[in-house]
N, C-alpha and C positions, 0 to 999 in steps of 0.2 A: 504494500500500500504506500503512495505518495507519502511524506512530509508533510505536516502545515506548511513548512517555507515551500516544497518543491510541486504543491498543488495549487499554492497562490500563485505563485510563477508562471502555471499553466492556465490558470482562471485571467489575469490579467494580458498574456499574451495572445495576437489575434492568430487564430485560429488554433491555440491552445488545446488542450485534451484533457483536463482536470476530473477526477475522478468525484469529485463531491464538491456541494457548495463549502468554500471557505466560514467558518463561524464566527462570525464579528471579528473582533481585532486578536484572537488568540493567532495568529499565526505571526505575530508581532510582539516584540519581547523589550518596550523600552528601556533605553540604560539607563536614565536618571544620573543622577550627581555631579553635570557638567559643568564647572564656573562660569561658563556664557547665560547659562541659564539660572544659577543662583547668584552672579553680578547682574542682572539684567532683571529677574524678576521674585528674588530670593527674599525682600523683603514684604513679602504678600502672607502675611500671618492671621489666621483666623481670629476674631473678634478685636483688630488694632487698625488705624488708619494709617496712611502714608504716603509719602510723595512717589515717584518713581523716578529713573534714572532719568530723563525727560523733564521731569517736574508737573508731571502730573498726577493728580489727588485720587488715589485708590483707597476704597471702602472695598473692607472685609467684614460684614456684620457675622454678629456667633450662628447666628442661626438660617445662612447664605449658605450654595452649595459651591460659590467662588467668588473671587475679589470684581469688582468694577469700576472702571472709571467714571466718577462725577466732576463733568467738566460744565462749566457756567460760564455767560458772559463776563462774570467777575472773575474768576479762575483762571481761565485759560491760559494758556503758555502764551498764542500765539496772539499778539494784544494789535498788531498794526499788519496784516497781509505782506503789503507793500514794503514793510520793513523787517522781515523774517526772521533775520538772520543775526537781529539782534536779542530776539531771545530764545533761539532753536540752541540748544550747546548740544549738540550730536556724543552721545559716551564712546568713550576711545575705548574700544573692545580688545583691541591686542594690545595696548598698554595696561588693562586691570585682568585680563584672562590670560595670559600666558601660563601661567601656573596653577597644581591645584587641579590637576585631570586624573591622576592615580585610583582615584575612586571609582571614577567613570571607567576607565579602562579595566579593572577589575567585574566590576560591573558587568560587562561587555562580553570578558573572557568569561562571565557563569553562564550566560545563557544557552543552552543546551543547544547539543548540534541539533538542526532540522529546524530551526526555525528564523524570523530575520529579524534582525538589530535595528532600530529606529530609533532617530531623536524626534522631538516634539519641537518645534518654535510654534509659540504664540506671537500675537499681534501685528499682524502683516503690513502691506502699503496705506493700504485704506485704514483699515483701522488705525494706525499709528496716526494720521494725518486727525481722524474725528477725538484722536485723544491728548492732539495739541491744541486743536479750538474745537466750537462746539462744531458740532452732527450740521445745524444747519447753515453756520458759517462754512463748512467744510461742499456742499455740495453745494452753496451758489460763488464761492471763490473757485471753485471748478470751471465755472462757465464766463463770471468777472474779472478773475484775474490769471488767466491761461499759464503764463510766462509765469508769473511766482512760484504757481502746486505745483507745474514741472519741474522748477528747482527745489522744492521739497521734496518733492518724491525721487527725486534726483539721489540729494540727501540721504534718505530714510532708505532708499536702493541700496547705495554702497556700502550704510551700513548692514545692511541684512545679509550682501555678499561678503562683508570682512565676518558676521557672523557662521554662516555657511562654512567659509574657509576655515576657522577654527575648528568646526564640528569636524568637517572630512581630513584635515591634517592631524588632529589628537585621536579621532575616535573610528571615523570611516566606517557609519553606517551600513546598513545596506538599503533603508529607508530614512528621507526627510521627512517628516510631515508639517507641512508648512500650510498656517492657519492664513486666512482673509476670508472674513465676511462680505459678500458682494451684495445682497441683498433680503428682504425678507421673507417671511413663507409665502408670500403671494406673485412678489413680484422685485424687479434689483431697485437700487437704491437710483437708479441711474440711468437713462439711455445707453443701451449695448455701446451706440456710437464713443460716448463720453468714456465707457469703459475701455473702450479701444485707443482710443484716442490721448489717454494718460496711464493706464495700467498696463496695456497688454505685454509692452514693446518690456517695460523694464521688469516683470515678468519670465520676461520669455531668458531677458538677460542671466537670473537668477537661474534657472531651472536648465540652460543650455551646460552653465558651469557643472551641477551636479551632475548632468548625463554626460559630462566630458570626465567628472570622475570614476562613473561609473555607480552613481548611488539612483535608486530611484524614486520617484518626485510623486508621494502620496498629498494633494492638495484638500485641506479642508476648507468647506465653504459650505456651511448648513442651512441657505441659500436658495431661492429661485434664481437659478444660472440657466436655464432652457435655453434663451435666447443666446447665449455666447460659448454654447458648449463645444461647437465645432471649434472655436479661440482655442480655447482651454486644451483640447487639444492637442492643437497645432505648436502653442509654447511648448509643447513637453510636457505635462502633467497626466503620468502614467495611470492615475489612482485618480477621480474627483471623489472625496471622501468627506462624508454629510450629505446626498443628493436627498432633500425632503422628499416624499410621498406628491405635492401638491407640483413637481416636474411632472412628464409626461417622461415617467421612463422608460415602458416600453419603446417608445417611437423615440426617442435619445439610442437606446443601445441600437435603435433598426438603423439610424442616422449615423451614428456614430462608425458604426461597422470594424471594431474591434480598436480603434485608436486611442482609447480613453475605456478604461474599466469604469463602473460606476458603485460606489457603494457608499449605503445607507437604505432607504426605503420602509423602514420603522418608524413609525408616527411617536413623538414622544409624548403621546397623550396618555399613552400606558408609565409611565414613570412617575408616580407619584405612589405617597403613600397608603393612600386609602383603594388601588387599583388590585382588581382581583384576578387569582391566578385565569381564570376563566378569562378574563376580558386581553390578557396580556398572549392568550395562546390564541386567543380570534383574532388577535390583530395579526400574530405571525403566522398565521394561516393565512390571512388574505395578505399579506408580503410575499408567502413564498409560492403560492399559489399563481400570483399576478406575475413575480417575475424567476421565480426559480428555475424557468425552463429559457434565461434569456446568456447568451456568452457574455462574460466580462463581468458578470453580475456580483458582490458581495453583499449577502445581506448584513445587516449591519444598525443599531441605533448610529443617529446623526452625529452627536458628540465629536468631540476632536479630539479625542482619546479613549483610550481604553476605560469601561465599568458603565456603572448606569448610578442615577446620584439613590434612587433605593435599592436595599440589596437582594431585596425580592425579586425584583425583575430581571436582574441578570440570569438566574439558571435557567425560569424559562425559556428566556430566549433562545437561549444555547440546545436548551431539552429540545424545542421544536426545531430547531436547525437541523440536529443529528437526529431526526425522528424523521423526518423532511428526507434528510441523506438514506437510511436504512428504504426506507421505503421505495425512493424511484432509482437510487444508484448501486443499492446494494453493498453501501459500508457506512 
């Protein structure tokens, strides 16, 4: 029998042969304890407040399932557009992260043959930009001041590639998984065009580098992306990882035709506490149902990582997965 790593392989590659559906993120083994990631966002402690490396105001309440930024017209980093670059201070990633990877690389070496090594980055182009000034400062300086957000994202680019670099020179994954929210359950934040137009290209620059090292580019975006999926991709993102329920994913994987794997397809309406085992195995019946029988598919909750935030809901999931597998593949 395949591998979890050596039938994901086969599940993401086009015209692949994978013996069973992959089962959410178990075929992924994150290393944790990188100093890019504890310099960067190590300061995110449950029930305390705090600024970030950026200088933006992250709220962790106790009883929150993660940290968020609250950014205000009074808050904001970014106080004048046109004058950016007087209070953007970009962190110098290879001057405070050179050292202090021993753990990671440890890490790394536990994870058991047969399956793949992945790092996690949070907060991608877009979202970095909505957590220097507000959400809607952020999407009409998109369109008012063109020439600025270019040179921001310009900015917030190079550092996510001096990021990237550190991760594949200490550790060399075999998966990225690099977060950006593009839109919400219904619909993007944005005109595809606008998307294309400021995101794609640098993007594409980020994700050309890891397929020049050889790692492959799992993108999370929990997101209505429908309309930019063929983008997506075209940049190189081997994985779109988060694809809601409210895409059209059938007619994505028929579009697609093996260039982009898709996973998610799990409504997180079942993730709550009060959700009954009954309600959580109807939902993954009509997931696996709808697309079990499509190539490229994992099913998968939307998250940008690995669990579900109750811990009820995760075995089922997995129970109907391998129940799903036993029955139409015969393992």
């Amino acid at each position: 029998m395949l591998s979890p790593k050596d039938n994901l392989l086969e599940t993401i590659r086009k015209g692949g042969h994978p013996e069973r559906l992959p089962v959410c993120f178990t075929p992924f083994r994150p290393i944790g304890g990188d100093p890019v990631f504890q310099f960067v966002r190590g300061n995110r402690v449950r029930g305390t407040n705090s600024y970030d490396r950026w200088g933006t105001y992250i709220s962790f309440p106790e009883d929150q399932p993660a940290a968020i930024p609250i950014v205000t017209p009074e808050n904001q980093v970014i106080r004048n557009i046109e004058e950016w670059e007087r209070y953007v201070k970009v962190p110098d990633l290879r001057a405070n992260c050179s050292q202090g990877w021993e753990t990671a690389r440890k890490n790394k070496e536990a994870i058991p043959e047969g399956y793949l090594s992945m790092t996690v980055m949070g907060t991608g182009i877009f979202e970095q930009l909505h957590m220097l000034m507000t959400f809607e400062d952020t999407l009409m300086n998109l369109l008012l001041y063109p020439e600025e957000m270019h040179e921001i994202i310009e900015a917030v680019t190079d550092f996510r590639l001096e990021y990237m670099k550190l991760i594949v020179e200490n550790l060399h994954p075999d998966v990225i998984c690099s977060h950006d929210d593009w839109g919400s359950e219904h619909a993007m934040f944005m005109h595809p065009d606008t998307w294309r137009a400021f995101f794609k290209e640098p993007f594409r620059k980020l994700y050309t580098y890891l397929h020049s090292q050889g790692v492959l580019v799992m993108h999370h975006a929990d997101s209505f992306c429908e309309p930019i999926a063929e983008d997506m991709a075209e940049i190189g993102i081997d994985i779109w990882q988060g694809v809601l329920p409210t895409n059209d994913i059938v007619g994505l994987s028929r579009r697609l035709d093996g260039r982009m794997a898709l996973m998610g397809g799990v409504s997180s309406v079942i993730d709550r506490e009060d959700s009954t085992e009954e309600e959580i195995r109807r939902e993954m019946r009509r997931v696996l149902d709808s697309y079990g029988q499509l190539h490229n598919f994992i099913p998968s909750y939307t998250y940008g990582g690995p669990g579900t935030i109750f811990s009820h809901v995760l075995p089922v999931i997995h129970e109907e997965i391998e129940r799903y597998n036993r029955e139409h593949f015969g393992v």
